[in-house]
N, C-alpha and C positions, 0 to 999 in steps of 0.2 A: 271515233267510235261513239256510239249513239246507243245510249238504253231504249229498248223498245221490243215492243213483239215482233218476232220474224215469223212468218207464213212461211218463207223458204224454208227456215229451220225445219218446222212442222212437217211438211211436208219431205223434208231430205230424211226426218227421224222416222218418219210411217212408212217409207222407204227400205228403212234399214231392220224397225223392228215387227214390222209385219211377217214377215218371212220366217225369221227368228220366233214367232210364235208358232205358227206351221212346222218350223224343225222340232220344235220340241217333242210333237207328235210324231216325228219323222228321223230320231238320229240312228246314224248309222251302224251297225251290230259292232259292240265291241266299245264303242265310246266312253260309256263310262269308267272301262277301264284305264284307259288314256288319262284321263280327268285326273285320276289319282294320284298321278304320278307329274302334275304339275310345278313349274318353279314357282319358290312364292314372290319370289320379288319382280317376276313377268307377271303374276295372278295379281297382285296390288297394282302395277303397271298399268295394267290393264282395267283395274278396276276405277283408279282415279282418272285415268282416259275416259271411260265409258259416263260416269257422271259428269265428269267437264264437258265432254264435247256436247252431253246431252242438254248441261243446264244451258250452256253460252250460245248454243245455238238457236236458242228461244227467245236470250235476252237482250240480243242487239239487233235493230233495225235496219242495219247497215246491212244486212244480208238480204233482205229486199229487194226488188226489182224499183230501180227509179229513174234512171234514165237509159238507154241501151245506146253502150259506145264500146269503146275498143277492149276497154278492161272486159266490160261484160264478158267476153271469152272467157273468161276464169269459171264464171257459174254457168256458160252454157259447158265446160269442160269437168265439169262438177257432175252436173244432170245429167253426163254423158257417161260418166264414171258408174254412176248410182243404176241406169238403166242397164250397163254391162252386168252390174251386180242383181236385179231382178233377173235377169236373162242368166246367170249361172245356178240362179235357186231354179229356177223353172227346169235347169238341164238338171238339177240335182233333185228336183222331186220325181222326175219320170228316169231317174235310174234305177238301179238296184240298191241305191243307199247302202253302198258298203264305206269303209274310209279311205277309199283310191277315190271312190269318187267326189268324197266331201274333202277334200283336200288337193283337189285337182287343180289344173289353171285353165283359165277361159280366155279364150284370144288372145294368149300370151302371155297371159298376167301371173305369174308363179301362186300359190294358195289363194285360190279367188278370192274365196269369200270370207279373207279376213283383210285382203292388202286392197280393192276394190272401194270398201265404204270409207278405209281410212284416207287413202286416197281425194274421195271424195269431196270429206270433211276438210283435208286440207287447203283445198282449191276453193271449197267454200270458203273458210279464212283469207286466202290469198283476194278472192271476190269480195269479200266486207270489209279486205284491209285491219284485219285484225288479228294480232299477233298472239291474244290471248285463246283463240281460238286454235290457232296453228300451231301453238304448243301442246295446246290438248290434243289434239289430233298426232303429232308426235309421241306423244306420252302413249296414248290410244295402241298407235303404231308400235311401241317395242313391245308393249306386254301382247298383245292382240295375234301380232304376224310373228313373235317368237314362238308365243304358245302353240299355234297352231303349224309353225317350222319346227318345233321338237316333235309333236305328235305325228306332221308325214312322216320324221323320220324315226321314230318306233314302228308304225307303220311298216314302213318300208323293209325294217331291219324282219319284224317278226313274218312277210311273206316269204324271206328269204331264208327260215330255218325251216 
């Protein structure tokens, strides 16, 4: 592993938090009620995910494009991850944004848009060979896809009373 700026990083984060800016304007009727009723040790989970993956994936080089060989698949399956993830915010802004649909799965993927970037990141890890990265991205993944696996299922519980 190698300290340095990553462009990939950059780019995999404007990726993820662009959209994320857009929902803010855009969350679904009901959500904040969900929010309240969050675990805290998924909500820290997630929160020490979200800065790790954010800072580490800026600050190695190794995530880079430098030579294109076989590994490389790991980061064209990364940029393939992250494009499935724009492609479920686009089906999520031209819905009716209620929370079936922001909790929905896209091509198979169970809660898209929380299992999608993490995903992502991890394969980016796998592509820079970097474990410190893949941990975050693990860390990321329990708080991030629990929280939003409790919420379908309050969700789900309260269409059905």
């Amino acid at each position: 592993m190698h300290f340095g700026f990553s462009y990939i990083g950059l780019i995999m984060l404007a990726g993820l938090f662009i959209p994320n800016a857009f929902w803010t304007k855009n969350k679904p009727l009901g959500y904040d009620e969900y929010s309240k009723n969050e675990n805290k040790i998924l909500l820290l989970l997630e929160r020490i995910g979200e800065i790790s993956v954010t800072a580490l994936s800026l600050i190695f080089s190794d995530l880079n494009i430098n030579k294109i060989r076989p590994w490389s698949v790991w980061l064209l399956i990364s940029m393939l991850l992250m494009l499935m993830y724009e492609l479920y915010w686009i089906r999520y802004f031209k819905s009716e944004k209620t929370m079936k649909d922001f909790y929905s799965s896209f091509l198979g993927v169970p809660v898209a848009g929380a299992t999608l970037p993490v995903a992502a990141f991890f394969c980016l890890s796998i592509y820079g060979k970097n474990i410190f990265l893949g941990i975050a991205a693990v860390i990321l993944g329990i708080g991030h896809i629990g929280i939003h696996l409790s919420h379908r299922r309050e969700a789900e519980a309260a269409l059905k009373r």
